[in-house]
mmCIF file as gemmi writes it, N, C-alpha and C atoms, coordinates in Angstrom:
data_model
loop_
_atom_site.group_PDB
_atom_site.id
_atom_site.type_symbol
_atom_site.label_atom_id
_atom_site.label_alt_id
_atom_site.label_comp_id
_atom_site.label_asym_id
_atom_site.label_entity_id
_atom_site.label_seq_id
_atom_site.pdbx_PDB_ins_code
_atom_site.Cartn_x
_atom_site.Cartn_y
_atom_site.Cartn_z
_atom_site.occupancy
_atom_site.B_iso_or_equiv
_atom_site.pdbx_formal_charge
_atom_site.auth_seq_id
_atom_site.auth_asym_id
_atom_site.pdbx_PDB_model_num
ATOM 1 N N . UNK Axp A 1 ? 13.326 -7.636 -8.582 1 0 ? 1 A 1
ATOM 2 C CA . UNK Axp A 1 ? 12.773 -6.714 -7.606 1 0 ? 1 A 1
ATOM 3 C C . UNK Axp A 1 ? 13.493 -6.947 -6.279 1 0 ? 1 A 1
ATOM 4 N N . UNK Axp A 2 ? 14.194 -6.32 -5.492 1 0 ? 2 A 1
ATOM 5 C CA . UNK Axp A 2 ? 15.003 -5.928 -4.549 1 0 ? 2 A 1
ATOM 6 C C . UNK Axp A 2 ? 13.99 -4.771 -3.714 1 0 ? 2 A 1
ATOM 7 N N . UNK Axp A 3 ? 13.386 -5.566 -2.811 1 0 ? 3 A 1
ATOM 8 C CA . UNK Axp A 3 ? 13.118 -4.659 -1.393 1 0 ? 3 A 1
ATOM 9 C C . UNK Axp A 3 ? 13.686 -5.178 -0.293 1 0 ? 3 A 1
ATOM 10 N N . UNK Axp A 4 ? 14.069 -3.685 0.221 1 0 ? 4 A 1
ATOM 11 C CA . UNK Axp A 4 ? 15.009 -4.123 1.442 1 0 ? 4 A 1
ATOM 12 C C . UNK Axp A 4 ? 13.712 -3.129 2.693 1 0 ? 4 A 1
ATOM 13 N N . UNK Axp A 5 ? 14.451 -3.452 3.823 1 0 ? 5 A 1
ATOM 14 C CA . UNK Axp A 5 ? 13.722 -2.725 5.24 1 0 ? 5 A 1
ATOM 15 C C . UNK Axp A 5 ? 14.422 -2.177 6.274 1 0 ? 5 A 1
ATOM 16 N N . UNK Axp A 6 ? 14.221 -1.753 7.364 1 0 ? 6 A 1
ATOM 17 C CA . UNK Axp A 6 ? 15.101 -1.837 8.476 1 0 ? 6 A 1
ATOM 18 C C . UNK Axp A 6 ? 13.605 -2.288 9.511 1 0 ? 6 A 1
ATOM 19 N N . UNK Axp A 7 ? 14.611 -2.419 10.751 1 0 ? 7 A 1
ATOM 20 C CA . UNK Axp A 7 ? 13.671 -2.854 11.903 1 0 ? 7 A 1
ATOM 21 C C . UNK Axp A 7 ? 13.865 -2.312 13.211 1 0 ? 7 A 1
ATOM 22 N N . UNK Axp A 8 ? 13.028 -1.538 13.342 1 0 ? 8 A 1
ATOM 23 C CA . UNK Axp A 8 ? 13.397 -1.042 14.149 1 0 ? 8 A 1
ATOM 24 C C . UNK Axp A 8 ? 12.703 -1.17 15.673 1 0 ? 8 A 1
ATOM 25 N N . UNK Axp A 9 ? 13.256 -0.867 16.699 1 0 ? 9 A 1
ATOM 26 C CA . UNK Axp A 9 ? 13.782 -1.594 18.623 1 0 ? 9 A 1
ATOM 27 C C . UNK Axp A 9 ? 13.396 -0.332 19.465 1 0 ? 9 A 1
ATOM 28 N N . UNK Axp A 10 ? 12.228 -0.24 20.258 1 0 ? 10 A 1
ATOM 29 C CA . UNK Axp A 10 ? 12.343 0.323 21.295 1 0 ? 10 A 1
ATOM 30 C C . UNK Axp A 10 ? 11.952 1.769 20.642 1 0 ? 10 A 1
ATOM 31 N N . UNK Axp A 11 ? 11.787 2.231 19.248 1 0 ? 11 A 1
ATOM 32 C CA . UNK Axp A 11 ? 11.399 3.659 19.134 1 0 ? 11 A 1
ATOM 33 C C . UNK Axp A 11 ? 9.835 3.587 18.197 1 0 ? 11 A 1
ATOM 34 N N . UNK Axp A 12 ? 9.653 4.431 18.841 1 0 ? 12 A 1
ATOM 35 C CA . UNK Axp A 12 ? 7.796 4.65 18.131 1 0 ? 12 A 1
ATOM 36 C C . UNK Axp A 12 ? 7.854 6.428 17.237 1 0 ? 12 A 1
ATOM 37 N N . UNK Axp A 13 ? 7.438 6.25 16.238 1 0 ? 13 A 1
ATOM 38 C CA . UNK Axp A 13 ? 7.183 7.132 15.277 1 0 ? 13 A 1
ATOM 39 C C . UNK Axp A 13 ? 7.06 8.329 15.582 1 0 ? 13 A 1
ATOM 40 N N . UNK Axp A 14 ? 7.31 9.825 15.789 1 0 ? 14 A 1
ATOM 41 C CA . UNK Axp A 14 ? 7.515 10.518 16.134 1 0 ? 14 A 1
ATOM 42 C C . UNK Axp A 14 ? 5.699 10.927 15.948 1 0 ? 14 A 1
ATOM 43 N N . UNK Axp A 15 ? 4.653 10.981 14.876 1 0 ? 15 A 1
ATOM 44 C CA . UNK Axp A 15 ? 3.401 11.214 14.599 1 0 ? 15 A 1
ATOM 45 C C . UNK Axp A 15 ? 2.489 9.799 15.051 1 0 ? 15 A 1
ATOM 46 N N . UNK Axp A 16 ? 1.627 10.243 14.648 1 0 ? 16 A 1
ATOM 47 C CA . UNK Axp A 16 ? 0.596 8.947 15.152 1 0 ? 16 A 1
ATOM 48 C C . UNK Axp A 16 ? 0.629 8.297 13.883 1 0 ? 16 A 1
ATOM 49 N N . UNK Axp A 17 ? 1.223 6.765 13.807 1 0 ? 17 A 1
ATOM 50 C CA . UNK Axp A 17 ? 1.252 5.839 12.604 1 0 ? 17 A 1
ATOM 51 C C . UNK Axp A 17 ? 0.918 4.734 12.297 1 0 ? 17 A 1
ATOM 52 N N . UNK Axp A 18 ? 0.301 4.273 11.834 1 0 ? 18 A 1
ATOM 53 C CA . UNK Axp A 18 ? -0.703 2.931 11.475 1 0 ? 18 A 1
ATOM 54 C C . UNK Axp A 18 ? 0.406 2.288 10.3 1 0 ? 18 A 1
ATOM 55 N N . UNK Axp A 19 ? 0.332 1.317 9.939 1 0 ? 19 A 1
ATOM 56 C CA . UNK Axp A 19 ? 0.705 -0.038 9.552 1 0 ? 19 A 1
ATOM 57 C C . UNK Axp A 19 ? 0.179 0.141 7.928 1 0 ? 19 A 1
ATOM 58 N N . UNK Axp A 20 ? 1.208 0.089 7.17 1 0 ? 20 A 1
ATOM 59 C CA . UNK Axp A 20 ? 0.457 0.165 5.717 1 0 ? 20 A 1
ATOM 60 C C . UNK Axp A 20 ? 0.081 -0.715 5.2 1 0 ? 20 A 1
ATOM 61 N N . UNK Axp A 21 ? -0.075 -2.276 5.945 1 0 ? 21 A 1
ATOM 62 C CA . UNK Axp A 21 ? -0.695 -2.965 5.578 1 0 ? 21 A 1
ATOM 63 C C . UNK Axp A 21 ? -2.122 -3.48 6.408 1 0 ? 21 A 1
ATOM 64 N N . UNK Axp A 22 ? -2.053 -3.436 7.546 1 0 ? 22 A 1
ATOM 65 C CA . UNK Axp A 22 ? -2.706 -4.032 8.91 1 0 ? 22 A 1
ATOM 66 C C . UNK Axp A 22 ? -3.736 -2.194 8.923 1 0 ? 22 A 1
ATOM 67 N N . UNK Axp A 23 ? -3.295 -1.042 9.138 1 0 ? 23 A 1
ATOM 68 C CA . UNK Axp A 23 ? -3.862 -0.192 9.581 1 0 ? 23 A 1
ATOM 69 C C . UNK Axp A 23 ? -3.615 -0.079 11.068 1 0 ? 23 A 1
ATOM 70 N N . UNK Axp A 24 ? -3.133 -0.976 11.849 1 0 ? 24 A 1
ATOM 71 C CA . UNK Axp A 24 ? -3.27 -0.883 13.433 1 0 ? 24 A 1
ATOM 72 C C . UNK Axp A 24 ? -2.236 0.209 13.507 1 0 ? 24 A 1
ATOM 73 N N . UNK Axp A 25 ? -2.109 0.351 15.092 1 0 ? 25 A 1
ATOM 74 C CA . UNK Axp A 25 ? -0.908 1.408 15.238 1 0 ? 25 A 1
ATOM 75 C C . UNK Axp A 25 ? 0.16 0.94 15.429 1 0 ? 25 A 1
ATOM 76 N N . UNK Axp A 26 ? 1.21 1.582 15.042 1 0 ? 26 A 1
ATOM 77 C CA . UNK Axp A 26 ? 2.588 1.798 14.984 1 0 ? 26 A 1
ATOM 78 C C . UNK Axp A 26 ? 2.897 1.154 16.474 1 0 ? 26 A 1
ATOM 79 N N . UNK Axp A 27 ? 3.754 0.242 17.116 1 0 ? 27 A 1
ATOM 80 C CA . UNK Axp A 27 ? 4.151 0.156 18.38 1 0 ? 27 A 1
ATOM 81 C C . UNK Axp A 27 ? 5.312 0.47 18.416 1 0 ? 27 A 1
ATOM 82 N N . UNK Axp A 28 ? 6.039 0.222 19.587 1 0 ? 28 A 1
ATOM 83 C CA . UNK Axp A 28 ? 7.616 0.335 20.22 1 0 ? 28 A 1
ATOM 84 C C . UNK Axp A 28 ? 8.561 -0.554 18.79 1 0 ? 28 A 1
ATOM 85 N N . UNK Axp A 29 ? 8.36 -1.395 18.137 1 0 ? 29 A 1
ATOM 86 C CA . UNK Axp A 29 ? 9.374 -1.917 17.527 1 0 ? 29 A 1
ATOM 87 C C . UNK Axp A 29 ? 8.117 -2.287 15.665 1 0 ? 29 A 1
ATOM 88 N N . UNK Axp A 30 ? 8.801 -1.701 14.831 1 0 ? 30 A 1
ATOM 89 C CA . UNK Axp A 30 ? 8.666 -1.993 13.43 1 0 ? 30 A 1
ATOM 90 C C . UNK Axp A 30 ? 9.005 -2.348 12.419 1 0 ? 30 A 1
ATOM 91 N N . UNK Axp A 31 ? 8.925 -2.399 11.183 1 0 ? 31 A 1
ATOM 92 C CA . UNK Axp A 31 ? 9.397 -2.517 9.939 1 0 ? 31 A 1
ATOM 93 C C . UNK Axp A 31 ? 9.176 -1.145 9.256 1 0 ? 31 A 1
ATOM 94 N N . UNK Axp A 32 ? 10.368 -0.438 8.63 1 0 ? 32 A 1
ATOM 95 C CA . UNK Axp A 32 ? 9.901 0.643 7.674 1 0 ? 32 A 1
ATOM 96 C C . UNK Axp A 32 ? 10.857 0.427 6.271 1 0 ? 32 A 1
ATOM 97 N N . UNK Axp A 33 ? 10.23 0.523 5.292 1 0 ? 33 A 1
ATOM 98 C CA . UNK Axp A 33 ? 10.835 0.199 4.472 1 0 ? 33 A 1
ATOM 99 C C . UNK Axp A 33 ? 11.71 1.333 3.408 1 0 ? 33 A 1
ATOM 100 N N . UNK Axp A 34 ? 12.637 0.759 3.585 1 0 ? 34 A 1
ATOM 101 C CA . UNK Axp A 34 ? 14.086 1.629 2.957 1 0 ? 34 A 1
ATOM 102 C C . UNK Axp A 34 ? 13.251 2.429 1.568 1 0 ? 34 A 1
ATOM 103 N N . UNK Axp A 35 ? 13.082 2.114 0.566 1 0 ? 35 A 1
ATOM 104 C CA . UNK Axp A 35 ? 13.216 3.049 -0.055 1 0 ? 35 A 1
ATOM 105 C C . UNK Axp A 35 ? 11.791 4.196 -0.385 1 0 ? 35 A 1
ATOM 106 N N . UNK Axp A 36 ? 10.836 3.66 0.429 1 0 ? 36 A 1
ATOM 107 C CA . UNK Axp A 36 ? 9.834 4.18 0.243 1 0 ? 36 A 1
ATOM 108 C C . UNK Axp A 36 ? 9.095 5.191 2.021 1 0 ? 36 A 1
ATOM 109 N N . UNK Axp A 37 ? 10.13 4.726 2.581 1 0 ? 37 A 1
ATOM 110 C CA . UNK Axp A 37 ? 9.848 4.841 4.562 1 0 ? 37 A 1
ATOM 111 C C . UNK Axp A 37 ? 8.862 4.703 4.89 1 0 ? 37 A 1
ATOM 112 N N . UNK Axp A 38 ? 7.465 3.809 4.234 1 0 ? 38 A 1
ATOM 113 C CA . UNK Axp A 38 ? 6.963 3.093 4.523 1 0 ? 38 A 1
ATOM 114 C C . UNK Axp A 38 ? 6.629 2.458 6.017 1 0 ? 38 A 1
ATOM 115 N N . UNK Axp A 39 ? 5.669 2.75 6.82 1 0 ? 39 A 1
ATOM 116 C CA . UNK Axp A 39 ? 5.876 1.713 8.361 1 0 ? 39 A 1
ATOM 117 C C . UNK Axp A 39 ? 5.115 0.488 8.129 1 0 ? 39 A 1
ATOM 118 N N . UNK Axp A 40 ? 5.655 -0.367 8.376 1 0 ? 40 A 1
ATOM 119 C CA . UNK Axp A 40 ? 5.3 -1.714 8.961 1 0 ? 40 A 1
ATOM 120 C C . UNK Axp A 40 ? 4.961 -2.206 10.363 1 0 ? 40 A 1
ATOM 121 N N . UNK Axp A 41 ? 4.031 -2.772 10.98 1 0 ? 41 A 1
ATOM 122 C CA . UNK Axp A 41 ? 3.84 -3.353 12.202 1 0 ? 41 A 1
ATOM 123 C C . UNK Axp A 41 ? 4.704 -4.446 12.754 1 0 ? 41 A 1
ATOM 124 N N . UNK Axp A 42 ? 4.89 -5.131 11.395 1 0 ? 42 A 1
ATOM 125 C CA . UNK Axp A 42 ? 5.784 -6.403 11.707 1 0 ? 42 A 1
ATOM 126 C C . UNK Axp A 42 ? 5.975 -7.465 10.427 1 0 ? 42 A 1
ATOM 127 N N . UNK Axp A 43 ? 6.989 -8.285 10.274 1 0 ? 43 A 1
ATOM 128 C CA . UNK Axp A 43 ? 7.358 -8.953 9.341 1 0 ? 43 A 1
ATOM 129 C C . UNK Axp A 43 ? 6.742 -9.297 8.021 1 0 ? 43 A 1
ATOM 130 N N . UNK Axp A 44 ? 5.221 -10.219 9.162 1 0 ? 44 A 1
ATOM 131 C CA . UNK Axp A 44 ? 4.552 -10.787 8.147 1 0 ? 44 A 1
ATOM 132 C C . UNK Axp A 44 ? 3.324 -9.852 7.392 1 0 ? 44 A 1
ATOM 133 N N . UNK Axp A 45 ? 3.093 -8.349 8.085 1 0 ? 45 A 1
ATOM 134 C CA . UNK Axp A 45 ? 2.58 -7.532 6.808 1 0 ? 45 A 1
ATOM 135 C C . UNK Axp A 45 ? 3.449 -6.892 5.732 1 0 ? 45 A 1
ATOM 136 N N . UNK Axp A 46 ? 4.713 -6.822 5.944 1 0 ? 46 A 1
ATOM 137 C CA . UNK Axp A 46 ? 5.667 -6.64 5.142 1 0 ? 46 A 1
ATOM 138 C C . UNK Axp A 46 ? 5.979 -7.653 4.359 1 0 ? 46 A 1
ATOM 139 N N . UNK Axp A 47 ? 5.575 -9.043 4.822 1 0 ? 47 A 1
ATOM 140 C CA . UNK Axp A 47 ? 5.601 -9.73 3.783 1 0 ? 47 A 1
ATOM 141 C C . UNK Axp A 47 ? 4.657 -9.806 2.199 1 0 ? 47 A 1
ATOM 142 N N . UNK Axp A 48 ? 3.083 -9.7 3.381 1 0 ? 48 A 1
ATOM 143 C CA . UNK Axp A 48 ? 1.881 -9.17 2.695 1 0 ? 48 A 1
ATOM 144 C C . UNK Axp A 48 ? 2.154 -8.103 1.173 1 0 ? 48 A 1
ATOM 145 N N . UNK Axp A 49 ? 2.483 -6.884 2.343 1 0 ? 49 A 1
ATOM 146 C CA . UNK Axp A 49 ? 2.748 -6.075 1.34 1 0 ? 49 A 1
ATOM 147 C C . UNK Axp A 49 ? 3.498 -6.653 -0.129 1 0 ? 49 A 1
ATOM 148 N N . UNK Axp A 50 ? 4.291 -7.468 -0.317 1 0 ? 50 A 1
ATOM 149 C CA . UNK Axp A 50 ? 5.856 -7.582 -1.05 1 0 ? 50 A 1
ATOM 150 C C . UNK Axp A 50 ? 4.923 -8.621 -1.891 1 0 ? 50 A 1
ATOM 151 N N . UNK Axp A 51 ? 3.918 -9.09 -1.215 1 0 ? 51 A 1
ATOM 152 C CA . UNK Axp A 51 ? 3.505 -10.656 -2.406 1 0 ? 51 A 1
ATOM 153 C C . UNK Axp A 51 ? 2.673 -9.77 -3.318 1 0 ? 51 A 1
ATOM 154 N N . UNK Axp A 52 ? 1.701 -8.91 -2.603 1 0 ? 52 A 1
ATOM 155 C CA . UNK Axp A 52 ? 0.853 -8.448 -3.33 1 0 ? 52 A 1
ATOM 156 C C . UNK Axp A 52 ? 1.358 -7.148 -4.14 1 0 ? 52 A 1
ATOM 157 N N . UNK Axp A 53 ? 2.736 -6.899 -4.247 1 0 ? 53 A 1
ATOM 158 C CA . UNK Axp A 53 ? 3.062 -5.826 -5.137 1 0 ? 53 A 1
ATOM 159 C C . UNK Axp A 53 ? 3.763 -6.622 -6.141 1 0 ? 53 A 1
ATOM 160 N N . UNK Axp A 54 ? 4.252 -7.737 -6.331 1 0 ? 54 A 1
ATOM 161 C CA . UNK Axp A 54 ? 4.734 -8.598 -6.848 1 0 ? 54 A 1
ATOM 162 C C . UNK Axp A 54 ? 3.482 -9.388 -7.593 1 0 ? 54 A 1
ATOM 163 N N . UNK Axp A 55 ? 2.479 -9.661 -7.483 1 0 ? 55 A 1
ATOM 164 C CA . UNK Axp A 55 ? 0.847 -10.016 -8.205 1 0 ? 55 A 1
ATOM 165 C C . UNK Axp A 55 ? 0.447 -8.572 -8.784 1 0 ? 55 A 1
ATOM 166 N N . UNK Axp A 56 ? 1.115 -7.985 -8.351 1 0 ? 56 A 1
ATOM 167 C CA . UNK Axp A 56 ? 0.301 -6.677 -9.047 1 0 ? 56 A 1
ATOM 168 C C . UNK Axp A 56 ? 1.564 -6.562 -9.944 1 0 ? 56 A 1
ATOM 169 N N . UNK Axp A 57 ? 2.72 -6.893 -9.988 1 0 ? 57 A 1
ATOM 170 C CA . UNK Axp A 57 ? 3.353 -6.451 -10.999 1 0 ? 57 A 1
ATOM 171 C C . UNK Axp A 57 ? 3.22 -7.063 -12.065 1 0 ? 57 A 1
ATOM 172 N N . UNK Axp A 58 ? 2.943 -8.458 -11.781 1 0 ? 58 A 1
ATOM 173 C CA . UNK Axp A 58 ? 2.834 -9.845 -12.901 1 0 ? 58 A 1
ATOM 174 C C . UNK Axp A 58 ? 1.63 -9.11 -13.473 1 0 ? 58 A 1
ATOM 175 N N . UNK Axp A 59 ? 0.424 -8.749 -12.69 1 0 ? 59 A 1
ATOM 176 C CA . UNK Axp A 59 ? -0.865 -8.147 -13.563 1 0 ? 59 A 1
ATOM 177 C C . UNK Axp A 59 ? -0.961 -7.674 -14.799 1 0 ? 59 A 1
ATOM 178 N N . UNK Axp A 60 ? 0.202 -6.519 -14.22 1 0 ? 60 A 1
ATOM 179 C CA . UNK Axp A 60 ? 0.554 -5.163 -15.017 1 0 ? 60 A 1
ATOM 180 C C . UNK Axp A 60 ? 1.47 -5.536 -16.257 1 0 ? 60 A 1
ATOM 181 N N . UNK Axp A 61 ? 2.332 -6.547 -16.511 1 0 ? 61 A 1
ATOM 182 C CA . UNK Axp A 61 ? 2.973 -7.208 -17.385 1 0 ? 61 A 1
ATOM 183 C C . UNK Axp A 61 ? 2.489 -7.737 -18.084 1 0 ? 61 A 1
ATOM 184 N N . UNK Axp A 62 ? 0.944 -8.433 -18.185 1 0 ? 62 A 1
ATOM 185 C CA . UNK Axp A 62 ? 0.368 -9.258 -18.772 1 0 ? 62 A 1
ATOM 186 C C . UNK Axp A 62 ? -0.714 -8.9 -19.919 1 0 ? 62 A 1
């Protein structure tokens, strides 16, 4: 499993956008993730996100 992101500096979401993991809002600098464009608040809910789709995949295998 290969997820990648970008990060992005100084630009805020063109709509009003909350955090797909956290729910808070979107600020000046994020995580959105490449193949899904996905927003992130910051690293460590993107990390969140990545463990728990990774437990959910082992689930689903089992």
């Amino acid at each position: 499993m290969r997820l990648a992101f970008l990060l992005v500096n100084g630009r805020t979401p063109l709509r009003h956008t909350r955090c797909m993991q956290c729910c808070e809002p979107i600020g000046g600098s994020y995580l959105r993730e490449i193949g899904t464009h996905l927003p992130y608040c910051d690293h460590q809910c993107y990390a969140l996100f990545c463990d728990a789709l990774a437990k959910d995949r082992v689930r689903s295998a089992s």
